[in-house]
FILUM-28459 format. One line per field, with one value per residue (C-alpha): residue in one letter; residue number from 1; z, x, y. Coordinates in nm, 3 decimals. Layout:
N
resn = c(A,...);
resi = c(NUM,...);
Z = c(Z,...);
X = c(X,...);
Y = c(Y,...);
END
This chain:
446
resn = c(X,X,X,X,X,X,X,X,X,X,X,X,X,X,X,X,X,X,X,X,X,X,X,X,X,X,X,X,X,X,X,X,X,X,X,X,X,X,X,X,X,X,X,X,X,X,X,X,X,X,X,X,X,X,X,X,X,X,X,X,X,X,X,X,X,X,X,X,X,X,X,X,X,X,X,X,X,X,X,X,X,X,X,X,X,X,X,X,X,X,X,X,X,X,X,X,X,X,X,X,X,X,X,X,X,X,X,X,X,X,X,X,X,X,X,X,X,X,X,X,X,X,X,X,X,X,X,X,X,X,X,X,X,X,X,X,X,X,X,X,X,X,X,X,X,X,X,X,X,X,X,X,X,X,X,X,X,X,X,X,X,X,X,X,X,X,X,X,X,X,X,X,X,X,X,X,X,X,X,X,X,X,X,X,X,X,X,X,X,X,X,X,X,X,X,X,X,X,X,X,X,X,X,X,X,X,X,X,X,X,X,X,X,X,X,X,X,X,X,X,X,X,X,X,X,X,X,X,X,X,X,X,X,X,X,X,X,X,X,X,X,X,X,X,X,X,X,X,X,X,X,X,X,X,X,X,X,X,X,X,X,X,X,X,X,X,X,X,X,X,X,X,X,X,X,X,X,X,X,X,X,X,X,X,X,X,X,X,X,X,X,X,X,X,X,X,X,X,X,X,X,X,X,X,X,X,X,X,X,X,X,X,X,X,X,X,X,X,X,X,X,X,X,X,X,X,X,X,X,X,X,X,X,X,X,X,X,X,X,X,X,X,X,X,X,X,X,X,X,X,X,X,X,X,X,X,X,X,X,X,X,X,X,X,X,X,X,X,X,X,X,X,X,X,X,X,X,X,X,X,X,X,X,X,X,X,X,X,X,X,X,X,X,X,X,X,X,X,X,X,X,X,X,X,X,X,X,X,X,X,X,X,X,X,X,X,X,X,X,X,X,X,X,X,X,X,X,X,X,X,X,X,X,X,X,X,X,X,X,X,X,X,X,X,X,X);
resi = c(1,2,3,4,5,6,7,8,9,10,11,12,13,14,15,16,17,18,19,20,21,22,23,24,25,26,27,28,29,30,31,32,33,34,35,36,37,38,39,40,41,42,43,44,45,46,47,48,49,50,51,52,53,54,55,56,57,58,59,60,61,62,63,64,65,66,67,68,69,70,71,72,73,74,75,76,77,78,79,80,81,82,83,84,85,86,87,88,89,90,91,92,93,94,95,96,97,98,99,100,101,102,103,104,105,106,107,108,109,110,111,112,113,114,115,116,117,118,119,120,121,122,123,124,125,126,127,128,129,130,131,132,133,134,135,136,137,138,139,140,141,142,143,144,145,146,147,148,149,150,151,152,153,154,155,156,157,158,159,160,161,162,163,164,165,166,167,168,169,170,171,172,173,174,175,176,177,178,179,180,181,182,183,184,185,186,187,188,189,190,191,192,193,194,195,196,197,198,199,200,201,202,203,204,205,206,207,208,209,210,211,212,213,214,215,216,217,218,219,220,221,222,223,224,225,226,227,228,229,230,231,232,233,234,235,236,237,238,239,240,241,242,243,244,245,246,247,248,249,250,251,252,253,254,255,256,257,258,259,260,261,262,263,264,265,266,267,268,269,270,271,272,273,274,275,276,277,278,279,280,281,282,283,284,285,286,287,288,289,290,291,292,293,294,295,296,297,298,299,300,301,302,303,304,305,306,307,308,309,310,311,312,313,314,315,316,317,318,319,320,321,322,323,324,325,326,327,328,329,330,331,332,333,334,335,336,337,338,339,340,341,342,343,344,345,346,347,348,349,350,351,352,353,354,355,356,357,358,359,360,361,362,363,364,365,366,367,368,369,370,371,372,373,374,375,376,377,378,379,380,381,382,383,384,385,386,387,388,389,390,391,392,393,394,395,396,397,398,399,400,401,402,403,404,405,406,407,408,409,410,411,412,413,414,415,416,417,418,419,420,421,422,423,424,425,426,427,428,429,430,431,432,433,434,435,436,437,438,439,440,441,442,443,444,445,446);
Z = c(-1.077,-1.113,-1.011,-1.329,-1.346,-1.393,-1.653,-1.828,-1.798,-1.939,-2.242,-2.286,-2.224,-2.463,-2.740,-2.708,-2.588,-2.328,-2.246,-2.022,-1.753,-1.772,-1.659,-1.289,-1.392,-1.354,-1.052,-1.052,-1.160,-0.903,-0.619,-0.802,-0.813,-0.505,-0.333,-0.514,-0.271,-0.493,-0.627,-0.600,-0.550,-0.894,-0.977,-1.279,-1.370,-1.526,-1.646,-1.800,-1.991,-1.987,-1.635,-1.667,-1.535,-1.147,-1.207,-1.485,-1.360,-0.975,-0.808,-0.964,-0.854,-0.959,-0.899,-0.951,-1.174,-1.197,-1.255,-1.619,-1.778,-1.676,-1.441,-1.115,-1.046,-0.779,-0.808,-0.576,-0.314,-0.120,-0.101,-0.375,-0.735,-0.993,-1.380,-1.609,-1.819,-1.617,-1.598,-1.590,-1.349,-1.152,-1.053,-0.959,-0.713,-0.418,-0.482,-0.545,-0.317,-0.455,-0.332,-0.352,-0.154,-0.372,-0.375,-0.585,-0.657,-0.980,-1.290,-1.577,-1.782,-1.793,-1.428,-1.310,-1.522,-1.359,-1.015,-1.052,-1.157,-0.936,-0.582,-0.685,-0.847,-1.158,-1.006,-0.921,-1.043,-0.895,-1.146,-0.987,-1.090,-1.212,-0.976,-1.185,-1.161,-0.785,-0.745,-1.000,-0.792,-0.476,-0.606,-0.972,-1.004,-1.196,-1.320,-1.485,-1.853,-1.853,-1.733,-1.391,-1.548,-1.885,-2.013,-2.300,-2.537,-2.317,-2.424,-2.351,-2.498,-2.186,-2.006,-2.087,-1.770,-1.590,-1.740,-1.651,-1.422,-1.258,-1.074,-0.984,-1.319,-1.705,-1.525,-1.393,-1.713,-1.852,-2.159,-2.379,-2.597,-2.865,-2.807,-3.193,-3.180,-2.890,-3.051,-2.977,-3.258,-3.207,-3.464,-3.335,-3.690,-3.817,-3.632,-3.237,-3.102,-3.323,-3.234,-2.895,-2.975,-2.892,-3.247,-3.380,-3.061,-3.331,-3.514,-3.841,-4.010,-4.273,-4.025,-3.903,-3.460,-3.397,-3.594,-3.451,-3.131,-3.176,-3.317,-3.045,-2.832,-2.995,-2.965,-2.583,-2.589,-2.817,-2.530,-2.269,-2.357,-2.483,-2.167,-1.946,-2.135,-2.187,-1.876,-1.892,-1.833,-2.227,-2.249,-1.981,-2.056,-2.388,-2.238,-2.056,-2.335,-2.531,-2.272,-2.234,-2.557,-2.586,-2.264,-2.449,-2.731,-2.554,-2.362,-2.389,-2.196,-2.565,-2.594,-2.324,-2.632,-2.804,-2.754,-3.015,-2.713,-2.576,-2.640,-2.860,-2.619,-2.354,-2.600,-2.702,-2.309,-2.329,-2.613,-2.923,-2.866,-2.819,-2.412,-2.393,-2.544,-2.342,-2.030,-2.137,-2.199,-1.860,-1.696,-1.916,-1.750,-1.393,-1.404,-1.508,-1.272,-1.402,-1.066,-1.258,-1.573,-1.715,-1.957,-2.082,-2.213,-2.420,-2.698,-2.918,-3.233,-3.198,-2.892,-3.016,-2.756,-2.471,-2.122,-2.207,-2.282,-2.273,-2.482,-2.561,-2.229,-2.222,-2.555,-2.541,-2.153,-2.257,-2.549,-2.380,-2.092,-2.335,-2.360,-2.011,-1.900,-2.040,-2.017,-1.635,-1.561,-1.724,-1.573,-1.183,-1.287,-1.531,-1.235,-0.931,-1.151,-1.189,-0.788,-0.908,-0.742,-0.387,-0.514,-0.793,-0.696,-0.960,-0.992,-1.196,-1.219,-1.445,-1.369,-1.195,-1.215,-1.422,-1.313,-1.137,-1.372,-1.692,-1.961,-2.286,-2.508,-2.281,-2.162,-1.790,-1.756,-1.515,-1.188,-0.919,-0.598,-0.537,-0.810,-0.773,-0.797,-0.752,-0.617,-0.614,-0.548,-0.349,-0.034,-0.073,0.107,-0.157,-0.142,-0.085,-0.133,0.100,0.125,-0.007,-0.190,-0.146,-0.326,-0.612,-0.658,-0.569,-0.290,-0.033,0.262,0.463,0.625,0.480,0.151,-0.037,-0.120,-0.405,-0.148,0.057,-0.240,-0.366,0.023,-0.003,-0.307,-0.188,0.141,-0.025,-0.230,0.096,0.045,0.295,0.159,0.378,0.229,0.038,-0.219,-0.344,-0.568,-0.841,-0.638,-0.371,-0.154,-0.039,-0.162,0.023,-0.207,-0.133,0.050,0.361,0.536,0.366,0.502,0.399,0.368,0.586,0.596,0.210,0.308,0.415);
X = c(-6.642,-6.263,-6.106,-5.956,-5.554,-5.440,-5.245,-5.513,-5.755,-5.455,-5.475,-5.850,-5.865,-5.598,-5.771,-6.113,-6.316,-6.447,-6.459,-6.198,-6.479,-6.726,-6.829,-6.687,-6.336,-6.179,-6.237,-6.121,-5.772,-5.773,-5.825,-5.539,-5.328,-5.344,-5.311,-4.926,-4.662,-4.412,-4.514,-4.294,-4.421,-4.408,-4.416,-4.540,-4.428,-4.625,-4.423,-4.560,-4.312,-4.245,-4.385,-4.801,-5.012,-5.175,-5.432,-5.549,-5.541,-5.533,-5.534,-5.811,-5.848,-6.193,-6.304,-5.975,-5.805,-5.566,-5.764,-5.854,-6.169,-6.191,-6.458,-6.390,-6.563,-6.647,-6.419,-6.531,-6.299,-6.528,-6.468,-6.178,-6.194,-6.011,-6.045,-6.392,-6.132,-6.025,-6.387,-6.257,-6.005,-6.234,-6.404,-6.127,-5.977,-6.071,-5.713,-5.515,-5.367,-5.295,-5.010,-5.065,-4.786,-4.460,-4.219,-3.899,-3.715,-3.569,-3.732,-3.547,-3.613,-3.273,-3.193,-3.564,-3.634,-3.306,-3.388,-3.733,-3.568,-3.290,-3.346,-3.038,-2.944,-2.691,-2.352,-1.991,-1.858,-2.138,-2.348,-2.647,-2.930,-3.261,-3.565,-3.636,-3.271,-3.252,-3.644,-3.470,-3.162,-3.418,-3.687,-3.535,-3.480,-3.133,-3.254,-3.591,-3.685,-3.768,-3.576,-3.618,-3.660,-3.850,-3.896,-4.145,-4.154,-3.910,-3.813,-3.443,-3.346,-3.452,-3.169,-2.975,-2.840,-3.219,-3.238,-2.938,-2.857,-2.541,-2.333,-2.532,-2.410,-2.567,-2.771,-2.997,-3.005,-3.387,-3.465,-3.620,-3.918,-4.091,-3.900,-3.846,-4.240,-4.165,-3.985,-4.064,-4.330,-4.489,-4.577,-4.896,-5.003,-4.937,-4.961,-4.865,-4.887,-4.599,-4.363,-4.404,-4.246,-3.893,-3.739,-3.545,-3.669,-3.736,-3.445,-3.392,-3.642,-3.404,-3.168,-3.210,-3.273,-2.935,-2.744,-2.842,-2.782,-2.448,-2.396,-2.532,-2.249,-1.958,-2.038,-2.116,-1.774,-1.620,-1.780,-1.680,-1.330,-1.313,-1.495,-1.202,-0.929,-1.074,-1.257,-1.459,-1.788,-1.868,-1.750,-2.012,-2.285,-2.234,-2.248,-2.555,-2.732,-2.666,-2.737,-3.110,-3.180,-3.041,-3.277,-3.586,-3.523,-3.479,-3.828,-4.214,-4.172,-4.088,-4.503,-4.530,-4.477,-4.720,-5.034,-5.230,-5.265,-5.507,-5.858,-5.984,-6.251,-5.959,-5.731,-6.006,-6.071,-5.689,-5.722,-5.553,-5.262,-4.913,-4.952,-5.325,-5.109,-4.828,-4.995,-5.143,-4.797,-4.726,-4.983,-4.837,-4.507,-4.552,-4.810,-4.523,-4.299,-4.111,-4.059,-4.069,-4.191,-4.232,-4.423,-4.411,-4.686,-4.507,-4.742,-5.035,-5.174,-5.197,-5.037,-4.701,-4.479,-4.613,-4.697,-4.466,-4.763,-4.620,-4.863,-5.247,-5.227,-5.594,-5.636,-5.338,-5.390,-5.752,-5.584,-5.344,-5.609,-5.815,-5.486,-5.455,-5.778,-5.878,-5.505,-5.480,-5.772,-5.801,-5.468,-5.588,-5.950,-5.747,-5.470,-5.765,-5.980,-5.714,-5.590,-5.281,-5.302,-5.232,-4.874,-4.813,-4.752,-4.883,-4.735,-4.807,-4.498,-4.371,-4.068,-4.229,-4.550,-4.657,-4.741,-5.073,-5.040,-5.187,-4.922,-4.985,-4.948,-5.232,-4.992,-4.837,-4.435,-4.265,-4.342,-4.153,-4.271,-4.590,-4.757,-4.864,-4.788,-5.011,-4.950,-5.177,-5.212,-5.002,-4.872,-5.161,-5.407,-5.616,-5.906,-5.752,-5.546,-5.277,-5.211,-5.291,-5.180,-5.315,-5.625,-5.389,-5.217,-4.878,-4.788,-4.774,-4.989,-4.985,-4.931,-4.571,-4.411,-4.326,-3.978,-3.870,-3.632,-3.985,-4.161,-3.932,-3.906,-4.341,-4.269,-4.019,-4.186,-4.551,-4.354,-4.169,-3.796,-3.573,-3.503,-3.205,-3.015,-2.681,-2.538,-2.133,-2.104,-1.848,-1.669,-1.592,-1.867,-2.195,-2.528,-2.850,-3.134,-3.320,-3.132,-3.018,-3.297,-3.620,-3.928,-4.213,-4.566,-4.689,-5.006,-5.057,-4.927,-5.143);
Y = c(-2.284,-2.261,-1.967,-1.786,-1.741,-1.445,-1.512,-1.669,-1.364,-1.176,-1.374,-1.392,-1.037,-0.907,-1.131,-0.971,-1.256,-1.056,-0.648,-0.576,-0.411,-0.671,-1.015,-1.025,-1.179,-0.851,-0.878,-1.221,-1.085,-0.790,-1.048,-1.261,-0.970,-0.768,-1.087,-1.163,-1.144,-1.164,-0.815,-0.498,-0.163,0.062,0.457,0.604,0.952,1.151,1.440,1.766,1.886,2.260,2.348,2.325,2.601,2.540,2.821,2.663,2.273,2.219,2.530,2.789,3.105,3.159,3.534,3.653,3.890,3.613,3.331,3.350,3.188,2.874,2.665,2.518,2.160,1.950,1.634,1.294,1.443,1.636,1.995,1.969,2.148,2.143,2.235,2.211,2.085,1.755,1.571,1.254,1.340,1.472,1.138,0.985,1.217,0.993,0.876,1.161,1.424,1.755,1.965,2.355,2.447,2.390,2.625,2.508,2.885,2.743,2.942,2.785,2.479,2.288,2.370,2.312,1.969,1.841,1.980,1.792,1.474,1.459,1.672,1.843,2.158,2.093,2.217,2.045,1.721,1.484,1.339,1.317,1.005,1.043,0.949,0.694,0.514,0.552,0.383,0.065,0.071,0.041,-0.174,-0.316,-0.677,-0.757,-1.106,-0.939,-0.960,-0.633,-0.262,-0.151,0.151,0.246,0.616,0.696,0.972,1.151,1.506,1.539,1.886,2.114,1.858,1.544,1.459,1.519,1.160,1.018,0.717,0.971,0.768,0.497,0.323,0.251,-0.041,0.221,0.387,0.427,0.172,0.491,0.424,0.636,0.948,1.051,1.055,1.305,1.632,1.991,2.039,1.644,1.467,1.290,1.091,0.757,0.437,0.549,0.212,0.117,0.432,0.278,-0.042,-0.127,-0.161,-0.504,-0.692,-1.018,-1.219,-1.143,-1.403,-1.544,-1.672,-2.004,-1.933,-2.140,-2.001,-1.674,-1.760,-1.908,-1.527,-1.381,-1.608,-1.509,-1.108,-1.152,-1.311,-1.080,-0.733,-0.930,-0.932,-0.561,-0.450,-0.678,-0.476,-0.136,-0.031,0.225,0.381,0.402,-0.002,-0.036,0.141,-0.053,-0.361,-0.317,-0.177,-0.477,-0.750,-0.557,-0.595,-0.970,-1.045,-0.862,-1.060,-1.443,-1.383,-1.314,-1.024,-0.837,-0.864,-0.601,-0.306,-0.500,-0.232,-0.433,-0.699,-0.460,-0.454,-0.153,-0.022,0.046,0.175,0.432,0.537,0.606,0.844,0.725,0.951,0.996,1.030,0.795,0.529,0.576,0.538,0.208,0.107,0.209,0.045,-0.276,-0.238,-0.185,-0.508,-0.708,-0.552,-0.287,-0.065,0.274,0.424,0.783,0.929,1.228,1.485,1.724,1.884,1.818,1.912,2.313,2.322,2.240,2.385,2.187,2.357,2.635,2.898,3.219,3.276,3.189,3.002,2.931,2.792,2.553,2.446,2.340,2.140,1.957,1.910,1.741,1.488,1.510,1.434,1.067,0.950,1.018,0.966,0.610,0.527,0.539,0.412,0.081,0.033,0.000,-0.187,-0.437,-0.454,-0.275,0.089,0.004,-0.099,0.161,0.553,0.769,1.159,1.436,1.745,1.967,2.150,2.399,2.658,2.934,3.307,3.373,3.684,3.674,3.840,4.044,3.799,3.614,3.397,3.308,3.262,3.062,3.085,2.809,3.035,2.870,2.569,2.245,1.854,1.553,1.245,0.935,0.541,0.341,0.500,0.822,0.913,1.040,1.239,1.583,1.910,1.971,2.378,2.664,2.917,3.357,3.444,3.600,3.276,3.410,3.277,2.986,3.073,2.756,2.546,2.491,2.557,2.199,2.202,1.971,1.787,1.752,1.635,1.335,1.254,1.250,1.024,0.765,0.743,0.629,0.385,0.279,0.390,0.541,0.890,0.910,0.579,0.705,0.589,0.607,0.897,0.962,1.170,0.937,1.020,0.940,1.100,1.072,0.954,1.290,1.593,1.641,1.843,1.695,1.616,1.453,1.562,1.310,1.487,1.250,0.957,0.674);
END
């Protein structure tokens, strides 16, 4: 029999003629795909948005004062638990490392969401880049249809800049996607699929397709010569923005937003949610290419404040656990299934912990002395927890505290980037990719 093209299963796949984890041509297009050369390694971010409990995910503390109510389970990493909560995480920790062991000593939102981002604390004149800016300016392609760098549902307010290309230019800025369906209090009804869309990608259908490109012509010429006699960063950024969306709009690649190319079943296993459907989308992107993509999980119904639980810490963690749990979890399992994990690095932050203490108001505050990350995929030797933390949760007992500096270092050196590379700053001088000083759990990487 013919082999099956990849492409081709692609198609027959997103038009339901077969289930997407049936009939042995998945496997077909895992073979096809881990086998491309041509393919670039990828990173998906998933970010938890207002610094998610450890005690109460990855790091119980069963027993304990401090621990609270919930479960510890066995996971398919052998001697590693996590949360009752996180089932279907829990069978696929085989690929996943877990660090216990950060310690970032930055307490507040703004200042820790940037420090998280960038490796660097928010102080002098540098304008530092994003971790997703500095992976496109590593891995990105500049002739691709699509960004080297797409964020979705981002929540911006805790820190504008923690998003920010810095200094390495608007070409590294993030294409962002769906984040009015992202605010503080989320608004998680209606049709999500289309929130994730990239709007006015199509040509208005009462004008004839020449005539709209000849339009399209005369206002490239029109920027260029604006942007030749009014440099600037804002010209620029302008620029780029509008030559994205031009290249979006000449190619197929648009169809990558498209969620409705998916088959329901999968969609389902995602969670029809805000975050389930953004990780499909992510998983979209990084098989065509797109070197790195973010997602954020900020809130859900009743739990409207995200992983900020100062308060009723239990009840909301096991909410947005529930939103957690399938999304994750049906990220790693979709991405091996399809020969794409080996070349995409999966991690899980927030911008830092929460307090092994439980408060009053039966919440925990923040807490950056000892929490944890995750990282998984490409690069990871999964299967594991790396540190520990004292039986009360408070601190880091060994065998090193994870710095953030160490972390991102942990991160670019599974996707194969030199931390230490510099870049040109807008100060006039250069910036290593990660801090002077870092190093890398190597103990993770495979």
């Amino acid at each position: 029999m013919s082999r099956v093209s990849r492409r081709d299963l692609l198609r027959l796949t997103a038009a339901g003629v077969t289930a997407y984890s049936f009939s042995g041509w998945l496997q077909a297009l895992a073979d096809d795909t881990a086998g491309d050369r041509e393919r670039r390694r990828s990173c998906i971010l998933l970010w938890m948005n207002g610094g998610p409990s450890q005690m109460d995910t990855f790091d119980l503390k069963p027993g304990h004062q401090n621990g609270g109510p919930f479960r510890a389970t066995a996971t398919s990493a052998p001697g590693v638990r996590i949360s009752e909560h996180l089932p279907r995480l829990a069978r696929q920790m085989h690929h996943a490392a877990i660090i216990r062991a950060m310690n970032s000593r930055e307490g507040d939102h703004g200042r820790g969401t940037y420090l998280m981002h960038t490796g660097y604390l928010p102080q002098g004149p540098i304008q530092y880049p994003t971790l997703g800016s500095l992976v496109a300016r590593e891995l990105g392609n500049d002739d691709a249809a699509l960004p080297n760098f797409v964020s979705i549902a981002p929540f911006r307010q805790f820190n504008q800049a923690a998003y920010s290309s810095g200094f390495l230019g608007p070409q590294y800025a993030p294409l962002l996607v769906g984040e009015s369906a992202n605010p503080f209090g989320p608004n998680q009804n209606g049709d999500v699929a289309q929130s994730l869309r990239v709007p006015d990608l199509l040509s208005p259908p009462d004008v004839d397709p020449a005539h709209f490109d000849s339009r399209i012509d005369l206002l490239e010429a029109m920027q260029s010569d604006f942007a030749r006699n009014h440099p600037s960063v804002a010209a620029r950024s302008h620029a780029t923005a509008y030559n994205r969306a031009v290249r979006l709009m000449r190619t197929e690649a648009r169809a990558a937003f498209n969620l409705d190319e998916e088959p329901a079943s999968l969609r389902d296993t995602y969670g029809r949610n805000l975050f389930g459907q953004s990780c499909l989308l992510a998983r979209r992107l990084v098989e065509r290419g797109v070197p790195f993509v973010e997602v954020t999980l900020n809130g859900v119904p009743n739990a409207p404040a995200g992983w900020d639980t100062h308060g009723q810490n239990f009840d909301n963690v096991r909410r947005l656990s529930e939103v957690l749990d399938p999304g994750f979890a049906t990220l790693l399992a979709d991405l091996s299934d399809r020969g794409l994990l080996e070349e995409t690095t999966v991690v899980w932050m927030g911008e830092f912990g929460r307090t092994p203490r439980i408060n009053p108001n039966q919440g925990r505050d923040h807490f950056p002395n000892a929490w944890s990350t995750v990282i998984a995929g490409g690069g990871v030797r999964g299967g594991q927890a790396y540190g520990r933390t004292s039986p009360d949760g408070g601190t880091v007992e060994g065998p090193r505290s994870v710095s953030t500096r160490d972390f991102l270092a942990t991160v670019c050196k599974a996707m194969g980037i030199d931390h230490t590379r510099q870049n040109m700053s807008n100060a006039g001088r250069p910036i290593r990719i990660v801090e002077q000083g870092a190093l890398p759990v190597d103990e993770v990487i495979a």
